[in-house]
C-alpha positions as CSV (number, residue, x, y, z in Angstrom):
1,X,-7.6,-11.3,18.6
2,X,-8.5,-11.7,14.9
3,X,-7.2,-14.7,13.6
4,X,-5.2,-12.9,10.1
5,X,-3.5,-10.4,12.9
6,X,-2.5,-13.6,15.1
7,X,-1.3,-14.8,11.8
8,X,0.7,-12.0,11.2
9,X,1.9,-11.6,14.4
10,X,2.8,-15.4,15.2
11,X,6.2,-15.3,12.8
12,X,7.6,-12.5,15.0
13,X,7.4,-14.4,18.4
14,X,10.6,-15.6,20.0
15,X,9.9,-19.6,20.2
16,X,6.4,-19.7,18.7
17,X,8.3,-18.9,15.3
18,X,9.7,-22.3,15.8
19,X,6.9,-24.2,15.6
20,X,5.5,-25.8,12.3
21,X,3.2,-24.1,10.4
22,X,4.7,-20.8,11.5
23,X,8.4,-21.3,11.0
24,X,9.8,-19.1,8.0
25,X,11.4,-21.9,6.4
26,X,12.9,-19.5,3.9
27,X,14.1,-19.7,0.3
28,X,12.6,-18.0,-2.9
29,X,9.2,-16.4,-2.8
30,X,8.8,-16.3,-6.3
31,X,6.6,-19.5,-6.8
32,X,3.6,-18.3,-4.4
33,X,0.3,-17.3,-5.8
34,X,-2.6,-16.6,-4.5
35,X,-6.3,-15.9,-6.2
36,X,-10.1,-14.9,-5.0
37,X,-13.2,-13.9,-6.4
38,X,-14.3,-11.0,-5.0
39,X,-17.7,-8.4,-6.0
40,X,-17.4,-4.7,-5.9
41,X,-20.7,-4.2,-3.9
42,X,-21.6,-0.3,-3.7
43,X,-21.5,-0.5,0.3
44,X,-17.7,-1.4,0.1
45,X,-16.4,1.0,-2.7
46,X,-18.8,3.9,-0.9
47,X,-17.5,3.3,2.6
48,X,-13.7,3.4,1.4
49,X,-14.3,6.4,-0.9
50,X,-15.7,8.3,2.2
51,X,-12.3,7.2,4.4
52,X,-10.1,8.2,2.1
53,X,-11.5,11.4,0.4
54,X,-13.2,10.2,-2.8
55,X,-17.0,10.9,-4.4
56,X,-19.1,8.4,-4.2
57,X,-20.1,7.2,-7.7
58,X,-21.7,4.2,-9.5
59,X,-17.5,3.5,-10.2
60,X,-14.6,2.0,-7.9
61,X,-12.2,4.5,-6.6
62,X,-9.0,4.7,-8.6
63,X,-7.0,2.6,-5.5
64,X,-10.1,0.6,-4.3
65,X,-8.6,-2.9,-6.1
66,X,-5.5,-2.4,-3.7
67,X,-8.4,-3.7,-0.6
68,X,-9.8,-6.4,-2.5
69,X,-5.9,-7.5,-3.7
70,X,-4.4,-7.0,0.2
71,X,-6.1,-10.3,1.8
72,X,-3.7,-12.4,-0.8
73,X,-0.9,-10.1,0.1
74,X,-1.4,-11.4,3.6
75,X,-1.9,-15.2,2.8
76,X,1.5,-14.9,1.1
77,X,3.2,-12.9,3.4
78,X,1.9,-15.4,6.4
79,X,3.2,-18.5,4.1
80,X,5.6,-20.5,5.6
81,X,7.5,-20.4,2.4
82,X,7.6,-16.4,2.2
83,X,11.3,-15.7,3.9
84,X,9.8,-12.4,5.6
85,X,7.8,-12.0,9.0
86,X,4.7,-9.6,7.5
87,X,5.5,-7.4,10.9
88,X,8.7,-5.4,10.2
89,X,8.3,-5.7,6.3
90,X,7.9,-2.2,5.4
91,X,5.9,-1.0,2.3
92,X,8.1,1.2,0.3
93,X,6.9,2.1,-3.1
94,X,3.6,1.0,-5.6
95,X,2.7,1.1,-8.9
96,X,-0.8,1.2,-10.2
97,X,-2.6,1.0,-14.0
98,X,-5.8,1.1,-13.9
99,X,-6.8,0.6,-17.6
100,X,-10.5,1.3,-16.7
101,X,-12.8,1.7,-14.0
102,X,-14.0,-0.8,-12.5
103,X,-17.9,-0.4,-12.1
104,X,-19.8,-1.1,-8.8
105,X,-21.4,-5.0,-9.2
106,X,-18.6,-6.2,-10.9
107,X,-17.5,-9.7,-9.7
108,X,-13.9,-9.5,-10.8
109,X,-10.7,-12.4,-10.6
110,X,-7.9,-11.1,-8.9
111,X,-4.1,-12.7,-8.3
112,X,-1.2,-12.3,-6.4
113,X,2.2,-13.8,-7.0
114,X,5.7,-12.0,-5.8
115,X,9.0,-11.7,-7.2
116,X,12.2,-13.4,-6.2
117,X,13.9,-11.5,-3.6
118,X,16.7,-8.9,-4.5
119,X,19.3,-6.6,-3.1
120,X,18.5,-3.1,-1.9
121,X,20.9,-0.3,-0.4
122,X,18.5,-0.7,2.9
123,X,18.1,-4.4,2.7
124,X,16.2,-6.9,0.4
125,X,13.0,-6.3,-1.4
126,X,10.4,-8.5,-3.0
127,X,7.3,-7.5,-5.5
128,X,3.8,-8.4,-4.9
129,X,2.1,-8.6,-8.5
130,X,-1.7,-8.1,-8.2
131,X,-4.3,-8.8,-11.7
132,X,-7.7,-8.1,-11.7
133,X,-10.2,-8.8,-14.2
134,X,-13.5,-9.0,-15.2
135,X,-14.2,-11.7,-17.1
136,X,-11.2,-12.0,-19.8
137,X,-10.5,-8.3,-19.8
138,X,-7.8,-7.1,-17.1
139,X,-8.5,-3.9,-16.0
140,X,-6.8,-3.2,-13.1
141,X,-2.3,-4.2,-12.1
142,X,-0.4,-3.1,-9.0
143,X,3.5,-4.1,-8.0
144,X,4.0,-3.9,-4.3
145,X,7.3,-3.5,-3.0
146,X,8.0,-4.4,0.3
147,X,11.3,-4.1,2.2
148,X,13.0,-6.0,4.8
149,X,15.9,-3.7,6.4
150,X,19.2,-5.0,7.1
151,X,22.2,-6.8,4.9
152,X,22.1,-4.0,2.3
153,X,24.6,-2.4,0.6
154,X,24.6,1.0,-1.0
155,X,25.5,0.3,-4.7
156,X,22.5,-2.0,-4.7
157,X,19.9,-0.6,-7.1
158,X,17.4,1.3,-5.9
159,X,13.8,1.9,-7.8
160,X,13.8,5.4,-10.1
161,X,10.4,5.9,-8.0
162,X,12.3,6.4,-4.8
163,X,13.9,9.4,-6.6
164,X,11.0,11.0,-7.6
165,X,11.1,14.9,-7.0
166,X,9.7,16.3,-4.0
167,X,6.8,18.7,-4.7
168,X,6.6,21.5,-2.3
169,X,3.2,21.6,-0.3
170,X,1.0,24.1,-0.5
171,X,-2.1,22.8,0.8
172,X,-2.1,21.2,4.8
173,X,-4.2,18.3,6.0
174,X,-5.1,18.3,9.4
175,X,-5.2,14.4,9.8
176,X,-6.9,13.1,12.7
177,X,-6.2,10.3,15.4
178,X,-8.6,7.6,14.1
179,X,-7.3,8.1,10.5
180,X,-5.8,4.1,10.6
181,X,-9.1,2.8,12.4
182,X,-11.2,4.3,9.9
183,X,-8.9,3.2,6.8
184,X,-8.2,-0.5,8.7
185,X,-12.6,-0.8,8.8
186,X,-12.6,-0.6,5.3
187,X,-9.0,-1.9,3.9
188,X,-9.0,-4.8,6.4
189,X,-5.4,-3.7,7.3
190,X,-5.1,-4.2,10.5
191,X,-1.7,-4.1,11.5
192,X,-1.0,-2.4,15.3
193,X,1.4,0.4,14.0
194,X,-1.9,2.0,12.7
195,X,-4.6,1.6,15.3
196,X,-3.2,3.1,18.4
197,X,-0.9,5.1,20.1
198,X,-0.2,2.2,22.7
199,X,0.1,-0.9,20.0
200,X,2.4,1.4,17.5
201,X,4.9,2.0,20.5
202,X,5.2,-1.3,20.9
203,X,6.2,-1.9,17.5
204,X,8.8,1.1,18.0
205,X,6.8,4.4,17.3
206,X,6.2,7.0,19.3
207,X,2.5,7.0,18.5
208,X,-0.1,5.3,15.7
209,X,1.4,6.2,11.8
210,X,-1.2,6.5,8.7
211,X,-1.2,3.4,6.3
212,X,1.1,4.5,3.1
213,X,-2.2,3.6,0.6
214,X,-4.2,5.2,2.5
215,X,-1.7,8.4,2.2
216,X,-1.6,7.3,-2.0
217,X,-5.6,7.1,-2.0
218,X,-6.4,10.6,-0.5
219,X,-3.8,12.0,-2.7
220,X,-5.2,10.0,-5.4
221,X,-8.7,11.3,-4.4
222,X,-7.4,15.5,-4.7
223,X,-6.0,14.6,-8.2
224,X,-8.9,12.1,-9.4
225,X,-11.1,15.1,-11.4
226,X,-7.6,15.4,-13.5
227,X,-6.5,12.1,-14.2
228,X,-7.7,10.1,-17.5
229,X,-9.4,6.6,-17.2
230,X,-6.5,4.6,-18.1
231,X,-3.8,5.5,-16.1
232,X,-0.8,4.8,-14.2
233,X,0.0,6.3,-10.7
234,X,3.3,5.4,-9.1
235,X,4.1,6.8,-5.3
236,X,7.2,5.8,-3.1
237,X,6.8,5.8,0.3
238,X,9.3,7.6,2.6
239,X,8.9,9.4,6.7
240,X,5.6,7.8,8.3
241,X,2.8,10.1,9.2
242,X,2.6,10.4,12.9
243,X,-1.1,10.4,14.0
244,X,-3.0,13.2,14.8
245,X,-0.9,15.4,12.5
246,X,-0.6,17.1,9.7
247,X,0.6,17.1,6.6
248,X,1.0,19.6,3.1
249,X,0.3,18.4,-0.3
250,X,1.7,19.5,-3.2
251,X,1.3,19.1,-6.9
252,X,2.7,20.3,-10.3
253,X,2.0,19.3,-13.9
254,X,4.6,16.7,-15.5
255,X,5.4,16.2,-19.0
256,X,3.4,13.1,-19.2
257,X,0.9,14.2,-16.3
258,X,0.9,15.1,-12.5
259,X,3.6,15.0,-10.0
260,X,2.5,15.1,-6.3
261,X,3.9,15.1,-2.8
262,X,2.8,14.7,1.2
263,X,5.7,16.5,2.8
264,X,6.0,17.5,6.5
265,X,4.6,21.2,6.7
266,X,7.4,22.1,9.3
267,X,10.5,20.8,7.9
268,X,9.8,20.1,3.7
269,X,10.5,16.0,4.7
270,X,8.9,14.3,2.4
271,X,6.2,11.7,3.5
272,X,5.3,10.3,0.0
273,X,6.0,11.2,-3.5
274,X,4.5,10.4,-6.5
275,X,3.5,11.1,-10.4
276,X,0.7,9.8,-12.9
277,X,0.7,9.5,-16.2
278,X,-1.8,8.4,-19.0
279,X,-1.7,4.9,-20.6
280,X,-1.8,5.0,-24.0
């Protein structure tokens, strides 16, 4: 088994979560922090842009930081110190500025640090913070926010992106069985809910679901011809995407920019919406 997904998975084993140096021993998260220095090689960025619907260029992919951010997001999730088992902890909305592109060969610094917990109607969420820059310059900020269900209440606050209008679809995706493999080769996200139909029913699914940024990257990648440079692109995620399936994306123009949508083509459920606009 590789040794980050026995890491992940260790927390949510009956008697084996009592043992030190896997026991959740609870409290704030707020004080972890994670950093790496990581280089944007060509084979990388051209690999992930092919999984998830970009062009390849002598540029990054809009979303492409998220991959180089998520191995942090998993040393802090695995911490003892983080309250959370990683399996169960749902992502459920993210926010990304890019305020350029980052070019292929760029070594870049990148940091993680999260957000003390707080109250939501579904549960408790808790932000992951991700910085990237080159040299002094940042270029590149996401928020992750991540859920863990249960003890919520409903006059909680909830984030204005989970409220985002959903845009009908007018264009379907037929999206294949090996979508998670493909996106997990190059993301490094490997969590069972998105390789197989046998490992995501014994997390509780009836078969393998599509990884939320990778259903933010291909919408991303239908939009990226339209969106400036420096930009912000905000998507909340809702229904999974049950694999092979499809899907029907929809967009319309905002006041500020574009406002898109993966909705079930059968039933107008919404599977993720979103909405960019410029930074200025």
């Amino acid at each position: 088994m590789d040794i980050t997904l026995l890491k992940v998975a260790l927390p949510s084993i009956p008697v084996v979560n009592q043992l030190p140096g896997v026991r959740k021993t609870g409290g704030d998260p707020a004080s972890l922090r994670e950093e790496r220095t990581a280089t944007v090689t060509r084979e990388h960025a051209a690999a992930y842009a092919r999984a998830c619907g970009f062009p390849v260029k002598d540029t990054a992919p809009l979303t492409f930081p998220h991959v180089l951010a998520f191995p942090l997001h998993v040393a802090v999730m695995t911490s003892p110190e983080f309250p959370f088992p990683a399996i169960g902890t749902l992502h459920l909305a993210n926010v990304i500025t890019q305020h350029r592109p980052v070019e292929v060969g760029e070594t870049l610094r990148i940091e993680v640090h999260t957000s003390p917990v707080r109250s939501h109607p579904k549960g408790r969420v808790v932000d992951f913070l991700a910085t990237v820059r080159s040299g002094d310059e940042t270029v590149w900020e996401s928020t992750s926010t991540y859920l863990r269900r249960g003890h919520g209440d409903e006059s909680d606050e909830r984030s204005p992106i989970e409220d985002l209008p959903v845009v009908p679809g007018r264009v379907s995706w037929r999206l294949a069985g090996d979508v998670g493999r493909r996106y997990a080769a190059v993301s490094g996200d490997r969590n069972p809910i998105h390789l197989y139909a046998l490992t995501a029913k014994a997390l509780g699914f009836p078969r393998q679901i599509a990884h939320g940024m990778w259903s933010l990257a291909r919408c991303v990648a239908t939009l990226e011809n339209r969106l400036p440079d420096a930009v912000t692109v905000e998507a909340a995620f809702k229904k999974p995407i049950l694999l092979p399936g499809t899907v029907a994306f929809g967009q319309n123009a905002t006041e500020d920019g574009i406002g898109f949508a993966l909705t079930s083509p059968s039933t107008g459920a919404p599977h993720l919406v979103g909405r960019t606009r410029a930074v200025s």
